[in-house]
C-alpha positions as CSV (number, residue, x, y, z in Angstrom):
1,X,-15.6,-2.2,10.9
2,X,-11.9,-0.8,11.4
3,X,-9.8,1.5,11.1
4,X,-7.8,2.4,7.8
5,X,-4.5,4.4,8.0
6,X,-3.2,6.2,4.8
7,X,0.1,7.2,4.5
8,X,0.6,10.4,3.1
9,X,3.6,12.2,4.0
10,X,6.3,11.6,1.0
11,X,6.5,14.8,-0.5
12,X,6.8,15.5,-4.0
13,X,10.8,15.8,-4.5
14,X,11.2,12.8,-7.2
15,X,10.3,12.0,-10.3
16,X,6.7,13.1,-10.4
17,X,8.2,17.1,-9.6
18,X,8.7,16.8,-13.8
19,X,4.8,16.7,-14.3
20,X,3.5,18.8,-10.7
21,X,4.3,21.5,-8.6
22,X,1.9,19.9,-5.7
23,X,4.4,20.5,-2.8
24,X,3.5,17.0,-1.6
25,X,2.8,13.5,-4.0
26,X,-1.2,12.9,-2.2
27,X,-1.6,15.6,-4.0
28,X,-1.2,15.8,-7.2
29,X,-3.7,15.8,-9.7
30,X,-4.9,12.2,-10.8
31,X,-8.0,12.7,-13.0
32,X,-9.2,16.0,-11.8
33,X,-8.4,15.1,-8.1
34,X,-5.8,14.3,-5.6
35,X,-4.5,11.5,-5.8
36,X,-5.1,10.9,-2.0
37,X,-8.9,11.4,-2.7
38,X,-9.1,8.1,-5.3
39,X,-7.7,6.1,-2.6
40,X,-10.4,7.7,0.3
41,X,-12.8,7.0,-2.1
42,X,-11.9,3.1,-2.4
43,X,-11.9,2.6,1.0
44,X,-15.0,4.7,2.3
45,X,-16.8,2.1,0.1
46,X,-15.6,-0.9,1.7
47,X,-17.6,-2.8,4.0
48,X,-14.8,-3.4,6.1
49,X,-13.7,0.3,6.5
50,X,-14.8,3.0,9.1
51,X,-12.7,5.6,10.0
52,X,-9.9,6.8,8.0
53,X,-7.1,8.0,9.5
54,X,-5.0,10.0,7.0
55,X,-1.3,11.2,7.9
56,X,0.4,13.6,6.1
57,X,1.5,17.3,5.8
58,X,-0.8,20.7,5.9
59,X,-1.6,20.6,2.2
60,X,-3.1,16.9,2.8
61,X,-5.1,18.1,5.6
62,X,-6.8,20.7,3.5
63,X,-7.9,17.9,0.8
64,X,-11.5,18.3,0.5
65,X,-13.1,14.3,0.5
66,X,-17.1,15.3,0.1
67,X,-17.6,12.9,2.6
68,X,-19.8,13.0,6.1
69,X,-17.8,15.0,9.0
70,X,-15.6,12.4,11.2
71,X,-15.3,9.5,8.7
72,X,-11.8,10.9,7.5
73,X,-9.1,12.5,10.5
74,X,-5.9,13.6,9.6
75,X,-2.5,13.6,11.5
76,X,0.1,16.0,10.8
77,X,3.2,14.0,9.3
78,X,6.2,13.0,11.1
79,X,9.9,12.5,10.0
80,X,9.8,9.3,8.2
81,X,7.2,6.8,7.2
82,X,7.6,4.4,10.2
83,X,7.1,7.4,12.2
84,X,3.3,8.0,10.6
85,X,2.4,4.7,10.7
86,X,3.4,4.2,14.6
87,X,1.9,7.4,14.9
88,X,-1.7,6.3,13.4
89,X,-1.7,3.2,15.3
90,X,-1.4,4.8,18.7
91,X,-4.2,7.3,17.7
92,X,-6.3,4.2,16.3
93,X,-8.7,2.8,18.8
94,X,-8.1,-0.7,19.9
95,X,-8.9,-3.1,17.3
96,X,-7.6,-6.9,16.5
97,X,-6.4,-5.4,13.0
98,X,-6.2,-1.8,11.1
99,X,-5.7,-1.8,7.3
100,X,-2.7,0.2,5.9
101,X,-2.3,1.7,2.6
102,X,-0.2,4.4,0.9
103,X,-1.7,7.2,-0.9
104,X,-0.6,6.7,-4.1
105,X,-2.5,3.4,-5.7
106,X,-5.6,5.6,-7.3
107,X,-6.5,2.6,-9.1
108,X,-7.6,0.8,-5.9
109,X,-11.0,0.0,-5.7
110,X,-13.6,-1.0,-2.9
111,X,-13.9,-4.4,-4.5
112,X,-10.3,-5.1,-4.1
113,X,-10.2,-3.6,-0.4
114,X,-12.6,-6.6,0.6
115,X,-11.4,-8.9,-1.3
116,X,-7.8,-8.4,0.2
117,X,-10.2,-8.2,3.6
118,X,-12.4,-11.5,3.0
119,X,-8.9,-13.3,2.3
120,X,-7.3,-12.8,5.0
121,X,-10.0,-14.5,7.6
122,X,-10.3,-15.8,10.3
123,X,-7.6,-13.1,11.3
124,X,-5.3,-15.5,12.7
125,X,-1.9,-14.0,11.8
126,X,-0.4,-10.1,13.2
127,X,0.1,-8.8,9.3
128,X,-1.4,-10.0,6.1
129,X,0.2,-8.6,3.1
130,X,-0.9,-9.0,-0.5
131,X,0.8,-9.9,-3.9
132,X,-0.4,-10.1,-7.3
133,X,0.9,-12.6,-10.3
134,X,3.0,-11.2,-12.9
135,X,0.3,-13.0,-15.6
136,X,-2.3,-11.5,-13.6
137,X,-0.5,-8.4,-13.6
138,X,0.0,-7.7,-17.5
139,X,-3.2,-9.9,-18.3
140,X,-5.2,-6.4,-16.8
141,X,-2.8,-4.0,-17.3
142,X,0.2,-4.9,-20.7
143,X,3.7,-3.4,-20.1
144,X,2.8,-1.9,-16.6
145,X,6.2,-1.2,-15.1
146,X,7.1,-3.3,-11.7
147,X,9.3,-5.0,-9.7
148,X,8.9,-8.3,-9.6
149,X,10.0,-10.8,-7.3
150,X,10.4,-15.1,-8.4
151,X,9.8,-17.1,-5.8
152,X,9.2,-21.2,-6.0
153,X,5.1,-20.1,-6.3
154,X,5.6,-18.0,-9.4
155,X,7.0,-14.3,-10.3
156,X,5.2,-11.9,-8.1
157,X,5.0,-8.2,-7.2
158,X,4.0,-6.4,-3.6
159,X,1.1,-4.8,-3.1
160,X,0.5,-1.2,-1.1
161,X,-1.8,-2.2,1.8
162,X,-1.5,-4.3,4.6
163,X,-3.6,-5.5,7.4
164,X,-2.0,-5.4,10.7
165,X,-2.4,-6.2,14.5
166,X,-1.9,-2.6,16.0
167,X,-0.4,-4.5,19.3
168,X,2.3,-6.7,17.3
169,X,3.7,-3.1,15.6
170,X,4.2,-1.5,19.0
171,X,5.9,-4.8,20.2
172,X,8.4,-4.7,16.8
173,X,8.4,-1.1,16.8
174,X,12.5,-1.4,17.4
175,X,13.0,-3.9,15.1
176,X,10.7,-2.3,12.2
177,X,12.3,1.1,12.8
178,X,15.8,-0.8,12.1
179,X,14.9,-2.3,9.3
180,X,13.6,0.7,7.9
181,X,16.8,2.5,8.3
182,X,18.7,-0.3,7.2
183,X,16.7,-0.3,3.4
184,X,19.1,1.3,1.7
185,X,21.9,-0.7,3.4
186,X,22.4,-4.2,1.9
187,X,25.2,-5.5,3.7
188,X,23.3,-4.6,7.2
189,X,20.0,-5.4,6.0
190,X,21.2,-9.1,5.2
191,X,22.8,-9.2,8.7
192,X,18.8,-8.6,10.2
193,X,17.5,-11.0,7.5
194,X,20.4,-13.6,7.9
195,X,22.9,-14.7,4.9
196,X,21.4,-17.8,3.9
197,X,18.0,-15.8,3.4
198,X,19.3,-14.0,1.3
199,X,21.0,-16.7,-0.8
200,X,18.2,-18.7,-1.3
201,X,16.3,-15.3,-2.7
202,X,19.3,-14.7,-5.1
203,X,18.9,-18.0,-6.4
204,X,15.0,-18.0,-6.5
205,X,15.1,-21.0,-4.6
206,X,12.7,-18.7,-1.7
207,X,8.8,-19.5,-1.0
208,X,6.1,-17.9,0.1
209,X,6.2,-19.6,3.4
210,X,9.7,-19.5,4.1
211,X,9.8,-15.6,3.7
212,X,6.4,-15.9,6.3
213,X,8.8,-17.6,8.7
214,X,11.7,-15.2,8.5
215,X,9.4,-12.5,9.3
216,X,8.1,-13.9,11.9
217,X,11.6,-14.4,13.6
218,X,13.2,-11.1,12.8
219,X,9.5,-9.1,13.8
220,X,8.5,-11.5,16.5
221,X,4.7,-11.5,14.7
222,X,3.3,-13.9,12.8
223,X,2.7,-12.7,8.5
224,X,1.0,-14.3,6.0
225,X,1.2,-13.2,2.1
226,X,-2.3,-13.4,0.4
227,X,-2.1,-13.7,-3.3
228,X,-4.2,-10.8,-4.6
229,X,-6.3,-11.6,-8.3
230,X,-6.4,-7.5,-8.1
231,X,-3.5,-5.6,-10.2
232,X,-4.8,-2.4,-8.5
233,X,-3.7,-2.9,-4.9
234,X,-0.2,-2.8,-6.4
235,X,-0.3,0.1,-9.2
236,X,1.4,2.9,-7.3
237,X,2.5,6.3,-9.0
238,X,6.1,7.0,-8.4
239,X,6.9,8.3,-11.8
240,X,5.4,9.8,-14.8
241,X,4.7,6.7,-16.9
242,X,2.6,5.5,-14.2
243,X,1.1,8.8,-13.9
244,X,0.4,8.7,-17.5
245,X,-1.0,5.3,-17.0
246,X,-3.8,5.6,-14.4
247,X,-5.0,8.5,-16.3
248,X,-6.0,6.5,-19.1
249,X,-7.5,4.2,-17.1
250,X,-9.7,6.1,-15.2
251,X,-10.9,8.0,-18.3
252,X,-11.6,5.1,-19.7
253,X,-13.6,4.4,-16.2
254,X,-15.4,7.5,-16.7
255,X,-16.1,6.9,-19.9
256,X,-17.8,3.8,-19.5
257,X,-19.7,5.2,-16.4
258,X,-20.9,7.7,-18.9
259,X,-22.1,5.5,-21.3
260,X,-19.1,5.9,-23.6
261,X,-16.3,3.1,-25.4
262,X,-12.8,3.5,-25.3
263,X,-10.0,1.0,-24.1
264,X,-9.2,1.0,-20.0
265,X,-5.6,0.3,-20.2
């Protein structure tokens, strides 16, 4: 079993402030819950997962799981993302690998967790991170709204977990706090990345292996990307259209768990 970190500290000052007041995005409402709840609830039925370590502000912490005492702990947030995630790793216990996700896929299930899990044996690499197939993508879920990347293997889109060596993100913690900063900052970024990287991304010329490579040189860890048959590990809520989105499919869910009909996407 190991540790799963959820990051939970973005609060709600974007586009989702037109549809809640929640003063922080875990929590808004996502089918009668927080959305932070959906995704505790995915991973406290994996077979992988333990103990969840959930980071984010005071309104986070008073989120009410149903679950057996210890199973979920929460950390009080930090300034900026990097800073939870460092922050959860140094309170994880030693481990060869913890699984990160954000708090806001509510879609995510505990079949997807392991499957993203069982994929990523024998362990061998410091981060595994999944993607999903545009086809497989709008097969499940038509006109879903994402960014999608071509590479030489196909149009594909990121997912929001990872699975990571605790050790190799102390030993890049510089380097993945600089590229962090630099997100927003093209010109800089492509300096850290290198030019001819990203040329050959411009003109989708890039594969899956070369961007594993890159990675490993600019983070000094080895990465592997594990293509994902599960839509959900992707579908995060950043807007109201994907708001609107996951609530039809999880009343659909409920609906078929009730022993109702009615269309899931």
């Amino acid at each position: 079993m190991m540790d799963a970190i959820i990051l939970a500290g973005a609060g709600n000052t974007g586009k989702l402030r037109e549809v809640s007041t929640a003063a922080a995005e875990a929590t808004i409402p996502v089918a009668g819950r927080p959305m932070v709840w959906h995704v505790v609830s995915a991973l406290r039925k994996s077979r992988y997962v333990g103990r969840i370590i959930v980071v984010g502000p005071d309104e986070v912490a008073r989120v009410d799981y149903g679950i057996e005492p210890g199973r979920v702990v929460h950390l009080p947030s930090g300034e900026t993302m990097i800073d939870n995630l460092l922050k959860a790793v140094d309170y994880a216990r030693e481990q060869p690998h913890v699984l990160v996700v954000t708090s806001d896929v509510p879609l995510l299930t505990p079949e997807a967790v392991d499957d993203f899990i069982e994929r990523c044996k024998p362990f061998e690499a410091d981060i595994y991170y999944p993607v999903v197939s545009k086809e497989t993508n709008e097969a499940l879920y038509p006109g879903v709204q994402r960014t999608y990347v071509r590479l030489r293997e196909g149009t594909f889109t990121g997912g929001n977990l990872a699975l990571v060596a605790p050790e190799a993100l102390r030993r890049g913690r510089t380097v993945i706090q600089q590229a962090f900063l630099m997100r927003k900052k093209p010109i800089k970024l492509a300096r850290l990345l290198g030019f001819r990287f990203i040329l050959k991304f411009v003109f989708n010329r890039l594969g899956l292996h070369e961007i594993e490579e890159r990675a490993a040189t600019v983070l000094g860890c080895t990465g592997r990307a594990v293509i994902s048959p599960y839509p959900e590990v992707g579908i995060d809520v950043d807007k109201p259209s994907d708001l609107e989105l996951v609530e039809r499919v999880l009343a659909g869910k409920n609906r078929a768990a009730s022993g109702g009909a009615g269309p899931q996407a």
